[in-house]
VMD Tcl script that draws the C-alpha trace (Angstrom):
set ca {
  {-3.71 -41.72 -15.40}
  {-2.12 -38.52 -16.57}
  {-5.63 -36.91 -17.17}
  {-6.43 -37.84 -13.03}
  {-2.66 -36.24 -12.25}
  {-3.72 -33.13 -13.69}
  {-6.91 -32.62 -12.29}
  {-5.67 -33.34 -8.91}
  {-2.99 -31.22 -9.24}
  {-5.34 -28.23 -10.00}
  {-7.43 -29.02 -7.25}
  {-4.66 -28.80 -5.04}
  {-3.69 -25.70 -6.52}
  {-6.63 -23.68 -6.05}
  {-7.16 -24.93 -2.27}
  {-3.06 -23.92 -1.54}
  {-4.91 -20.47 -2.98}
  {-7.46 -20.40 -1.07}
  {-5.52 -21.31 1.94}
  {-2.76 -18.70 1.37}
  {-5.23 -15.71 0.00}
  {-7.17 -16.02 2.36}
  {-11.20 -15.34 2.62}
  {-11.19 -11.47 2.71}
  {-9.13 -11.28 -0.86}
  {-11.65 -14.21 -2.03}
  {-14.59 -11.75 -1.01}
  {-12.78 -9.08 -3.14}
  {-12.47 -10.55 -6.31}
  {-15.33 -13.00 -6.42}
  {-18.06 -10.51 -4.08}
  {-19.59 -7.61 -4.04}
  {-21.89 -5.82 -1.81}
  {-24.93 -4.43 -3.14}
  {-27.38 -1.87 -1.04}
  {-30.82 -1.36 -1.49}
  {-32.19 1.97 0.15}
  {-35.27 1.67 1.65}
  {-36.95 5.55 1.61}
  {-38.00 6.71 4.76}
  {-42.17 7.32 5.44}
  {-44.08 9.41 7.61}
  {-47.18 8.21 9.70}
  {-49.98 10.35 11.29}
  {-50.53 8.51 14.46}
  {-53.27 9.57 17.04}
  {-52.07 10.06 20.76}
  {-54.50 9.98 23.18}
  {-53.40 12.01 26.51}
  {-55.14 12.62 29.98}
  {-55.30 16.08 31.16}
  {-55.27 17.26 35.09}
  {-59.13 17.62 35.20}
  {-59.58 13.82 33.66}
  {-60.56 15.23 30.42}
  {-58.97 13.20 27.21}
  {-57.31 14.72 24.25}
  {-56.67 13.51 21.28}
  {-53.05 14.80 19.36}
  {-51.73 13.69 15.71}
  {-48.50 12.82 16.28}
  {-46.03 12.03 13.23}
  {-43.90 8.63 13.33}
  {-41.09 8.85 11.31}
  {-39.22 5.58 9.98}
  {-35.76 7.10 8.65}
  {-34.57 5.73 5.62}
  {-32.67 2.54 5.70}
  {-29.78 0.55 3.71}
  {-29.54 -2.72 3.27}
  {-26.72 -4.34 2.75}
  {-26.11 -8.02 0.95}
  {-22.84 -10.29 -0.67}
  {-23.77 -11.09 -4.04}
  {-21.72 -12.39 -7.26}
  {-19.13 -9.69 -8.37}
  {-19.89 -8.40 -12.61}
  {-16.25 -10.03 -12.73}
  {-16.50 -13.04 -11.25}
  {-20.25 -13.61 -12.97}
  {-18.70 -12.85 -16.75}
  {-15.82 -15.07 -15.84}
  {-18.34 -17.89 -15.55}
  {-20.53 -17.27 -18.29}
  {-17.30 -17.18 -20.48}
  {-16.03 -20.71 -19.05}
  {-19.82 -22.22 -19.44}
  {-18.97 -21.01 -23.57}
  {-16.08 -22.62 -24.41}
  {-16.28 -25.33 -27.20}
  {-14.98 -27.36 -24.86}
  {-16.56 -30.83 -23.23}
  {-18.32 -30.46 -19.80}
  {-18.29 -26.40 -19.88}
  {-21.70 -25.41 -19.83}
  {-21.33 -28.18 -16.79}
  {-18.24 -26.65 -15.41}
  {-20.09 -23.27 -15.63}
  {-23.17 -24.33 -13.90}
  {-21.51 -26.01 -10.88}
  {-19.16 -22.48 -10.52}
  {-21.90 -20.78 -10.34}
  {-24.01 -22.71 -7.84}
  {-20.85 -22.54 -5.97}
  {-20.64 -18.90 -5.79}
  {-23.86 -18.30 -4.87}
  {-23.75 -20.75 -2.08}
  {-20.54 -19.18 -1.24}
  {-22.14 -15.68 -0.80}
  {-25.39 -16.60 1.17}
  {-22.96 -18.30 3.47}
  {-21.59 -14.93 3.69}
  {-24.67 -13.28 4.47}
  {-25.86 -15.70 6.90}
  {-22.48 -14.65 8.57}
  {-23.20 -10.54 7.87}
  {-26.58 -11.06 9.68}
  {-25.54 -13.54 12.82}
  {-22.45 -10.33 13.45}
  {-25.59 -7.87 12.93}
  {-27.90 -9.34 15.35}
  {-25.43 -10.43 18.35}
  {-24.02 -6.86 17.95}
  {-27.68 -5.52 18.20}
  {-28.28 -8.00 20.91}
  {-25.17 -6.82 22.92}
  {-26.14 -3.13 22.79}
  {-29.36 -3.96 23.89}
  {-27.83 -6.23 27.07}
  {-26.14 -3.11 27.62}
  {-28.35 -0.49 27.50}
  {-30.53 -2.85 30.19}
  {-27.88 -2.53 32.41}
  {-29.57 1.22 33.99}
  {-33.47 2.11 34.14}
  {-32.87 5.00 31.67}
  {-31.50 2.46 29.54}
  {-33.98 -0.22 30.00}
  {-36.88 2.65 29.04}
  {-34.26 3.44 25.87}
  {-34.44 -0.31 25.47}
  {-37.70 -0.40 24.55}
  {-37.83 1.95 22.41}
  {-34.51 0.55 20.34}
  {-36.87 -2.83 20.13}
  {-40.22 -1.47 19.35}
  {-38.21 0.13 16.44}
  {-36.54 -2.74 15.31}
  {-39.86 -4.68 15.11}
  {-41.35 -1.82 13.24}
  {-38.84 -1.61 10.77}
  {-38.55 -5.47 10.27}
  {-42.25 -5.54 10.06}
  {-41.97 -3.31 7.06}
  {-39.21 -4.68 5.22}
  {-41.57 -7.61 5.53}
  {-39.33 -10.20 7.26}
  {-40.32 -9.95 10.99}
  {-41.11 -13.23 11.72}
  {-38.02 -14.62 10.18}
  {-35.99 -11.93 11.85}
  {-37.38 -13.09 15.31}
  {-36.43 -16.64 14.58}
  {-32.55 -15.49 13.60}
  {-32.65 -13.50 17.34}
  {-34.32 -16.66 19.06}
  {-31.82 -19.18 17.20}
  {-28.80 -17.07 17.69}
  {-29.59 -15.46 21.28}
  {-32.41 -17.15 22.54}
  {-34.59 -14.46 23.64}
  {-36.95 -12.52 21.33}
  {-39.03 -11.05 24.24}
  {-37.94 -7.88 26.26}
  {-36.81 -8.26 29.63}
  {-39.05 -7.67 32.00}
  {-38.75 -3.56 33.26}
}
mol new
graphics top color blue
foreach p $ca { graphics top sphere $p radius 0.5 }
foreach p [lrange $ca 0 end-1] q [lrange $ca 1 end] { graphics top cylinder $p $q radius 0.2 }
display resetview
């Protein structure tokens, strides 16, 4: 009975923490954000142009993708030693106790992330609405989308990034001009 007392008394604890810290001190001390930079690359891409007379020319032109972060939650060093030590103890259940902490933070932090990238796409999403609000933004518009799409198809994860627009906004395709 007193064993039970205890334990619900420490869960109780740590939610009255959680309730009273807060989530942006939790993100503190148990997160941290780690950034990947993605170099930028030059392409040599042929342009093919009309003259007056009817004649065709053919330019090089030079795409640049600029160099991009990206940005993710993960574990904090802290937080991550914290657990190993706990899993150590000589101690019953530990290594358990360990193990479920640690499934615990990382679902914690790519419930974070799914968060970070919803606020990133309906932010993208409402400059975008705006910019279609005049013609020279519309024609800005698709530019600001062809460059998304290039640099998602890079990074590898355009299809997935279309279905986090479609699910979130419900409109992958540009508006018609």
């Amino acid at each position: 009975m007193k064993k039970n007392l205890e334990t619900s008394f420490v869960i109780l604890l740590a939610i009255a923490c959680f309730t009273f810290i807060g989530c942006t001190a939790l993100d503190k001390a148990v997160l941290s954000v780690h950034q990947t930079i993605t170099p930028a690359i030059t392409n040599a891409v042929a342009v093919v142009t009309t003259n007056a007379d009817g004649g065709k020319l053919t330019n090089i032109a030079e795409v640049v993708t600029p160099a991009k972060t990206n940005s993710e939650f993960i574990p904090a060093p802290a937080a991550s030693t914290g657990i190993k030590i706990l899993g150590g103890l000589p101690i019953p259940w530990a290594g358990t106790a360990g193990a479920v902490l640690t499934a615990a933070l990382s679902m914690y932090a790519s419930g974070r992330n799914k968060k970070l990238a919803a606020a990133l796409v309906t932010g993208i999403e409402a400059g975008r609405r705006i910019l279609q609000t005049t013609p020279e933004g519309q024609a800005l518009d698709v530019q600001v989308k062809a460059a998304l799409v290039r640099h998602q198809s890079f990074a590898g994860v355009l299809s997935e990034a279309g279905k986090l627009v479609e699910s979130l906004t419900g409109q992958t395709t540009a508006p018609a001009l």
